[in-house]
C-alpha positions as CSV (number, residue, x, y, z in Angstrom):
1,X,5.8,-6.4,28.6
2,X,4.5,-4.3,25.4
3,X,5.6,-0.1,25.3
4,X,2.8,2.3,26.1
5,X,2.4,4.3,22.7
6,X,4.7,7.2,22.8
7,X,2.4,9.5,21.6
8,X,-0.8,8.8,23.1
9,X,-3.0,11.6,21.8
10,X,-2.9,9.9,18.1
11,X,-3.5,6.2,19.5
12,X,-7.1,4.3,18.2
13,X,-9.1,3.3,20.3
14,X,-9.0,-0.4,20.7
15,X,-12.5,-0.7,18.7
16,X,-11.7,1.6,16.1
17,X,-7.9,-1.0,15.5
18,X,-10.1,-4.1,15.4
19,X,-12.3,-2.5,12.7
20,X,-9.4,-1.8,10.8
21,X,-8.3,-5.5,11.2
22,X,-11.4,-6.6,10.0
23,X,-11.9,-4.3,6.9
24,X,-8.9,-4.7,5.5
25,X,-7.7,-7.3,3.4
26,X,-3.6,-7.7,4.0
27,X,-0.4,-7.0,5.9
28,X,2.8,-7.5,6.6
29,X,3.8,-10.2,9.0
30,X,7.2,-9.3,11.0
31,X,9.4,-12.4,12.5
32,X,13.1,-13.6,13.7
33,X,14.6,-15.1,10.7
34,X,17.7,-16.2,9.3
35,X,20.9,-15.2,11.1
36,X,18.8,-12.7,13.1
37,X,17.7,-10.6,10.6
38,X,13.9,-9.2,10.1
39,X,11.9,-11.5,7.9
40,X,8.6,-9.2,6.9
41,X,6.3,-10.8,4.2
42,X,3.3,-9.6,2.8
43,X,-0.3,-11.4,3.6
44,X,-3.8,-11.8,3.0
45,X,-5.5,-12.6,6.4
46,X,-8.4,-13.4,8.3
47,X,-9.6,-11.9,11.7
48,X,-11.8,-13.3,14.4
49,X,-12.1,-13.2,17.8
50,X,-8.5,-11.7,18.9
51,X,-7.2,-14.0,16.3
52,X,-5.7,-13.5,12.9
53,X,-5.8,-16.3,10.3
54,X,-3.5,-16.8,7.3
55,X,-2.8,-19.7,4.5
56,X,0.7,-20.9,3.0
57,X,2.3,-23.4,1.3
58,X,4.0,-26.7,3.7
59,X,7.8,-25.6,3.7
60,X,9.7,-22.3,3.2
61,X,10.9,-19.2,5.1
62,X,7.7,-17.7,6.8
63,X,7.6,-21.8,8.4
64,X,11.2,-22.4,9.4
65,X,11.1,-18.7,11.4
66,X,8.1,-19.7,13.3
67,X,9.4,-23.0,14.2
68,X,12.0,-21.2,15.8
69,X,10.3,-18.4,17.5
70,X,6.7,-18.0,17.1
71,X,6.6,-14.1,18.7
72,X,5.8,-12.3,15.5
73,X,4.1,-8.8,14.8
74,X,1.4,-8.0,12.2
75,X,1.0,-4.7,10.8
76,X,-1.8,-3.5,8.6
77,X,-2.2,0.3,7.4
78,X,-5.7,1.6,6.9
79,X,-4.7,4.8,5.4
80,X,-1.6,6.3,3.7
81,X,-2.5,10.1,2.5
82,X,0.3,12.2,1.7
83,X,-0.4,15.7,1.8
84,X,2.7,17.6,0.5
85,X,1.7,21.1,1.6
86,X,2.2,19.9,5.5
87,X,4.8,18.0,4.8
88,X,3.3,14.9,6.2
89,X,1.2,12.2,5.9
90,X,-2.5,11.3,6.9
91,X,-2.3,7.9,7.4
92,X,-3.7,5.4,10.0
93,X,-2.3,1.7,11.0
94,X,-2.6,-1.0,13.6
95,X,-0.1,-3.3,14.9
96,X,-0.5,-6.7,16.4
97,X,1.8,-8.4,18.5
98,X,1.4,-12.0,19.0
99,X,2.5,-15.9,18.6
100,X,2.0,-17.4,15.8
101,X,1.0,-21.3,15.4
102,X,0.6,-23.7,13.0
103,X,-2.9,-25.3,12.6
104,X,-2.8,-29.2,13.1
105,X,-5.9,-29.9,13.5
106,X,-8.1,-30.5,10.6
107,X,-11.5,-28.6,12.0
108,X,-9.8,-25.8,12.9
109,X,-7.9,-25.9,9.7
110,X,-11.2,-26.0,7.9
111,X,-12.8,-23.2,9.7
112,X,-10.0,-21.1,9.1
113,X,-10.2,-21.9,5.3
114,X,-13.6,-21.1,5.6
115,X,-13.2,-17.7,6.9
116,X,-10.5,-16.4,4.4
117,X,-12.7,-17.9,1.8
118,X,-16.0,-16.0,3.2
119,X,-13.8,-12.6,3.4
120,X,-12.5,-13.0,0.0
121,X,-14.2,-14.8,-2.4
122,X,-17.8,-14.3,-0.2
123,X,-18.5,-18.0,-0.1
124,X,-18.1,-21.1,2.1
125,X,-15.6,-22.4,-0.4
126,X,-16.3,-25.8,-0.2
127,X,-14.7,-27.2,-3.7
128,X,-11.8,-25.1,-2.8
129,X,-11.0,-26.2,0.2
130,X,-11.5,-29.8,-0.4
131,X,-9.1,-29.6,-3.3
132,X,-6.4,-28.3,-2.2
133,X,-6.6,-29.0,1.6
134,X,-3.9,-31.9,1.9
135,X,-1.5,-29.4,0.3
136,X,-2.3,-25.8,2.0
137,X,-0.3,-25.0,5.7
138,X,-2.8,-22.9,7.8
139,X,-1.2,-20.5,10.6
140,X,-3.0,-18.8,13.5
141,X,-1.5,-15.3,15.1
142,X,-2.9,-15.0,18.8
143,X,-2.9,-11.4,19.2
144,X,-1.5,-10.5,22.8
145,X,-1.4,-6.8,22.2
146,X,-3.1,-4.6,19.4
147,X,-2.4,-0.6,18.8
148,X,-3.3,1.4,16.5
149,X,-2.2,4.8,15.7
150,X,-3.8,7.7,13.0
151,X,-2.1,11.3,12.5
152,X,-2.5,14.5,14.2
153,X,-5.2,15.4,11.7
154,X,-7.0,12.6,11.6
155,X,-7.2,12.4,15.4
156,X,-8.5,16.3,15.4
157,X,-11.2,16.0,13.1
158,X,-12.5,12.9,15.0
159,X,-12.4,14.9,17.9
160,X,-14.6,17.4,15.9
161,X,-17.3,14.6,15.3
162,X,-20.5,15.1,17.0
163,X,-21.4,12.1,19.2
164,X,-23.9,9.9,18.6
């Protein structure tokens, strides 16, 4: 159902994507929105477990195109280098392809409060969450295919890199 990666000689392996998934802290999430244009929107997330984990107000945009198709895609770049005497750019990205859902039920809802707080504030969270949980929509992307991709360079110096 997914395309193979075009150029297969700069694709991550899948451990070195989910690293990248867990390290970094946002992205931009890709679905079908009005009139069938693109609707790509910046966000903070969470990762665990082949899932990804986001927070939102009740109504808007990002809500209404999910209710009408939850296949979305996630991208998150890693590394964005330009280096103007190649005329190119180092960089290194993963993309996620999944459906996305929103969280109904309150444990899970909590756990996935949880984690975002944990990754970005390094704490359970507790206060937080209690005070504004009646109020805060929860989504949760089930990744169904994950690439990732660096540049030429990038895959030939890790190809340099003696094994451990």
């Amino acid at each position: 159902m997914f395309r193979k990666m075009r150029r297969i000689r700069q694709q991550l392996p899948q451990e070195e994507a989910i690293r990248i998934l867990e390290d970094r802290t946002s992205g931009v999430l890709a679905l079908h929105g009005d009139d069938g244009y693109p609707y790509a929107v910046p966000l903070s997330y969470g990762y665990r477990d082949g899932r990804l984990y986001f927070h939102c107000a009740q109504s808007g945009h990002k809500l209404d195109a999910i209710r009408a198709d939850c296949r979305a895609s996630f991208c998150v770049i890693d590394q964005d280098q330009v280096v103007p005497e190649e005329y190119a750019t180092c960089y290194r990205s993963v993309i996620a392809f999944g459906r996305v859902r929103i969280l109904s039920d309150d444990a899970q809802r909590r756990d996935a409060l949880k984690l975002l707080s944990q990754k970005y504030a390094h704490n359970d969270g507790q206060q937080e969450i209690d005070r504004f949980f009646s109020q805060t929509c929860l989504l949760e992307f089930t990744i169904e295919h994950l690439t990732g991709k660096e540049a030429l360079m990038l895959t030939a110096a890790r190809s340099q890199e003696p094994s451990a």
